[in-house]
C-alpha positions in Angstrom: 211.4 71.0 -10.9 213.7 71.1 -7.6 216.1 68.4 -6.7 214.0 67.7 -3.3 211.0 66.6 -5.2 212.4 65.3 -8.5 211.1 61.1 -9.1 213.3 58.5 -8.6 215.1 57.7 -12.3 216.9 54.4 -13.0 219.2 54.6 -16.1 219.6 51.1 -17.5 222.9 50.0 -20.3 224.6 53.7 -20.1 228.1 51.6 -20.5 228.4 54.2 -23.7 229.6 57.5 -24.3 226.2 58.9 -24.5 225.3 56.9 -21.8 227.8 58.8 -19.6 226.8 62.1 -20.5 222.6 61.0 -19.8 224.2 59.8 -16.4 226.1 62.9 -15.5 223.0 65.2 -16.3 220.8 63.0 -15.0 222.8 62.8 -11.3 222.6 66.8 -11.7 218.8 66.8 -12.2 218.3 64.4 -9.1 220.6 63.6 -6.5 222.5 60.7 -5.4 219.7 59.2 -3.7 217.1 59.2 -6.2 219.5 58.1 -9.4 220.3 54.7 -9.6 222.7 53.4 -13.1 221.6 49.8 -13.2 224.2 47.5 -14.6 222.4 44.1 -13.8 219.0 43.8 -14.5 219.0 40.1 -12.5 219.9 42.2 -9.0 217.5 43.9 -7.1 216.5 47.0 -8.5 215.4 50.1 -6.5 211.6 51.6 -7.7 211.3 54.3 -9.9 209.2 56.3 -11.7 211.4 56.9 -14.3 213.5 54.7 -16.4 216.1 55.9 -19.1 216.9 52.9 -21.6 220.5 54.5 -23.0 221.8 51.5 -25.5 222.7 53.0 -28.8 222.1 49.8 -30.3 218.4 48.6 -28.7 217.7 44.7 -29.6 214.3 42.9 -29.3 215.8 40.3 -27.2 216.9 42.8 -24.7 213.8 45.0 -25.0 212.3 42.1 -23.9 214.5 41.8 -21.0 214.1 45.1 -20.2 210.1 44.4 -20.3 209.5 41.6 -18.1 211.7 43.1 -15.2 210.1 46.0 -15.1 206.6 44.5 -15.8 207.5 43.5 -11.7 208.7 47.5 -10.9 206.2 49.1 -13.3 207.6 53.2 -13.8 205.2 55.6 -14.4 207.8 57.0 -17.9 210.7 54.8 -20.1 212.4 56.9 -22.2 213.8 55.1 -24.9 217.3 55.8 -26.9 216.6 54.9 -30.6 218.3 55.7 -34.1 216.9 57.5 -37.2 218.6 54.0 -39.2 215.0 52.9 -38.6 213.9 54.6 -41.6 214.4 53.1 -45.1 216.2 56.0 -46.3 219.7 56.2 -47.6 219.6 59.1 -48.5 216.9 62.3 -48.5 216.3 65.9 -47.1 214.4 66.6 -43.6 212.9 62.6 -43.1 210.5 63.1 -40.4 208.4 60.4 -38.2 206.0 59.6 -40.8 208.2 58.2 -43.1 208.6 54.2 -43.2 210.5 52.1 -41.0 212.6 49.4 -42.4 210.5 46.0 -41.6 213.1 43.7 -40.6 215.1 46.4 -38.9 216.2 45.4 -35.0 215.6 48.7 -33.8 212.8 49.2 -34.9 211.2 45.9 -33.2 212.8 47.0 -30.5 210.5 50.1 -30.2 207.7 47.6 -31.3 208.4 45.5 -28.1 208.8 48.5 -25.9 206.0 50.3 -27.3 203.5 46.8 -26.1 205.0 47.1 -23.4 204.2 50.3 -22.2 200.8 50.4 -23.5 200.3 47.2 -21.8 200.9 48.7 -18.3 200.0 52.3 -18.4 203.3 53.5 -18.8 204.0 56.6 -20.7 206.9 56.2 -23.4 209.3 58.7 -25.5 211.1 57.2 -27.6 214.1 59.5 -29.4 215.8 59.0 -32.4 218.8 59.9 -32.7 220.8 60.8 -36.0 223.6 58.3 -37.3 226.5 61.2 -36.0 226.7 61.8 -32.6 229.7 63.9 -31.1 231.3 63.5 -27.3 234.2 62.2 -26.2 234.7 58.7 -26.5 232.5 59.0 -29.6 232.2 55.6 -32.3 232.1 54.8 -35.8 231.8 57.4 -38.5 232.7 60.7 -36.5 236.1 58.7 -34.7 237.0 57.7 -38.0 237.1 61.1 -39.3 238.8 62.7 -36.5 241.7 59.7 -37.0 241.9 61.0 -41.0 241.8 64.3 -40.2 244.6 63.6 -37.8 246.9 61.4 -40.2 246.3 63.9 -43.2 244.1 61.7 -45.0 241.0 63.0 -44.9 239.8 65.6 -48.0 236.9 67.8 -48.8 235.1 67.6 -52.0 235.4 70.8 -53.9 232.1 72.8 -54.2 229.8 70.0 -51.9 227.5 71.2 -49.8 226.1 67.7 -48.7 224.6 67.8 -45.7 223.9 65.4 -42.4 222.4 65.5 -39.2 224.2 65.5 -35.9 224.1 66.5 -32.5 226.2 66.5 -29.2 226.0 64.0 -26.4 225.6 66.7 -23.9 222.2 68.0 -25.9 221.0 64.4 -25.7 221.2 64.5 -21.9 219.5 67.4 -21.6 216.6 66.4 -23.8 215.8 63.4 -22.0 216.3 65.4 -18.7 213.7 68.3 -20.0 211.6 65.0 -21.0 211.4 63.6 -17.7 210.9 67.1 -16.1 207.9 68.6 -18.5 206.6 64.5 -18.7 206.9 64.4 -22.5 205.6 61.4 -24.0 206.0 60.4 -28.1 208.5 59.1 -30.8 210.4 62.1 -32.3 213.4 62.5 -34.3 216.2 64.5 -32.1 219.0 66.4 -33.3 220.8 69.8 -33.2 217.8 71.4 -35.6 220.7 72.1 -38.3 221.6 70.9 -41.7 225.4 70.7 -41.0 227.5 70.6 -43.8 230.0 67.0 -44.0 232.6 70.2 -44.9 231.7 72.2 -42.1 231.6 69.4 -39.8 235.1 68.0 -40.6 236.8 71.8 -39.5 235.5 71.4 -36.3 236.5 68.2 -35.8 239.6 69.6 -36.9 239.7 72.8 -34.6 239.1 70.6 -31.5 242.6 68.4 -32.6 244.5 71.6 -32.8 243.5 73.0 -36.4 245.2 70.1 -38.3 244.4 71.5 -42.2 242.3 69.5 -44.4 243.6 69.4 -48.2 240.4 69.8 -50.9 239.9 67.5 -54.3 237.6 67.8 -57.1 235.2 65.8 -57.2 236.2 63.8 -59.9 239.4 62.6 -58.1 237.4 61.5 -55.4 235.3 59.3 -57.4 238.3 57.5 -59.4 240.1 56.8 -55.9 236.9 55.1 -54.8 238.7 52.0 -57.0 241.5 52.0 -55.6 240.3 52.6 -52.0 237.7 49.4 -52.5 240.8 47.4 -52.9 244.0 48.4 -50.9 241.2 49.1 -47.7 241.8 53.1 -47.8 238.7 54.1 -46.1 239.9 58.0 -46.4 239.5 57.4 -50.0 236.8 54.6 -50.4 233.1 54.0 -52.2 231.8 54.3 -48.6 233.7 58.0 -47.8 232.6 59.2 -51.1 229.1 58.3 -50.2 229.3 60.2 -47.3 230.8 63.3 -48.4 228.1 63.5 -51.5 224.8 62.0 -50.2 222.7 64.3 -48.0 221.0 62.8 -45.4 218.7 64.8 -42.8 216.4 63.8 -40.7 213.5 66.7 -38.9 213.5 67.4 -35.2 211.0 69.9 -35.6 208.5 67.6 -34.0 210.0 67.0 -30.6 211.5 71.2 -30.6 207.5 72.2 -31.1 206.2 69.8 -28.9 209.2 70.2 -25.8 210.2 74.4 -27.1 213.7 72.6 -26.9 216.9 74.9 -27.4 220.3 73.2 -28.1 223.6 74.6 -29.1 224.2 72.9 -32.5 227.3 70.2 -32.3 229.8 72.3 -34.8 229.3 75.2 -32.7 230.3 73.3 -29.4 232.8 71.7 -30.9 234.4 75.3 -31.4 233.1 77.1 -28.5 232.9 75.1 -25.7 235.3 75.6 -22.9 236.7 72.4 -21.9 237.8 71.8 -18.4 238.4 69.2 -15.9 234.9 68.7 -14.8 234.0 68.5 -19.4 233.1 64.8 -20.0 
């Protein structure tokens, strides 16, 4: 698809670093004409035929929102940002999209409401889910908290552990949704970088990207008598939680959406090591 006759696209809560990097693909895809990043849903919004929902935490009260303004500019496609935390699994090998959702979870009546939605008008939906570790600058929660360990010196490998996690980059994410709106892919899949990274490998490439700071190794049975300790002085280096993740595998398969889209990514460790950063790098 050319820029001249790509649809109009309206990218609605991208106020997040994943949001940024859907944006900056997306602009690239289309031109500055066609895109539109809506940051008020009360202001008149431009028609398109696409919309891109990017919140990395979807609710059902603002799925809602989201519904009954564009039940009055109806797209022909929503794609929908959603998390693999819908499944009630804390822990297991290659989850896929059959596996159950946790009932009461507010993602996953988010997709519920969005899902009505769509059906209800005609409108074609993909919802992605995304896995709980997502890398790209200005990234959150787990994978910011290791890159501040690694950088104090605090963070340690477990000896022998070949636990393994999903993850992909923000930059990958983009340019599924993009190839979504381009090929008119329509579904709920998993999404990630089609690897079973190690927590191991994943931490030295964090750690190559800060300048090679050197992560020491334990055995594992010092790991699990600091999780005392941890619990109670607030450590979360050497807490129940960190020992959890560094011994409890947890991946999820993408092998739906990479058969049904022939999708090709660069897995996250690998661009964390290989990428060229330059001014223009998000």
């Amino acid at each position: 698809m050319t820029r001249h006759n790509i649809l109009p696209i309206a990218s609605v809560d991208s106020d997040n670093y994943i949001g940024r990097f859907i944006d900056h693909t997306l602009l690239r895809l289309s031109d500055s004409d066609n895109f539109h990043r809506v940051t008020d849903l009360s202001a008149q919004l431009p028609e398109a035929a696409a919309v891109v929902w990017n919140s990395i935490s979807p609710t059902p009260k603002r799925a809602n929102e989201i519904a009954q303004v564009f039940s009055r500019h109806k797209p022909s496609r929503l794609i929908m940002l959603s998390s693999c935390s819908v499944y009630d699994a804390d822990s297991g090998r290659n989850i896929n999209e059959l596996n159950q959702t946790v009932p009461d979870c507010d993602i996953a009546n988010a997709e519920k409401v969005i899902e009505s939605f769509c059906h209800d008008n005609g409108i074609s939906l993909t919802v992605l889910r995304l896995p709980l570790l997502i890398v790209g600058t200005g990234m959150t929660g787990r994978l910011m908290e290791m890159v501040n360990q690694i950088y104090r010196g605090s963070y340690f490998h477990i000896k022998d552990s070949d636990t393994s996690v999903s993850v992909i980059h923000a930059s990958s994410i983009a340019d599924a949704v993009a190839l979504c709106i381009k090929n008119q892919i329509s579904g709920t899949f998993n999404l990630n970088d089609g690897t079973e990274t190690t927590v191991h490998d994943l931490a030295e490439a964090l750690s190559y990207r800060i300048g090679n700071k050197s992560i020491f190794t334990v055995k594992d049975s010092w790991a699990r008598h600091a999780r005392k300790p941890g619990d109670l002085l607030g450590i979360s280096a050497w807490n129940s939680d960190s020992y959890r993740f560094k011994t409890t595998t947890l991946t999820f398969s993408s092998e739906k959406f990479f058969s049904a889209t022939g999708f090709n990514t660069t897995p996250a460790v690998l661009y964390l090591k290989n990428h060229d950063y330059d001014e223009n790098s998000l």
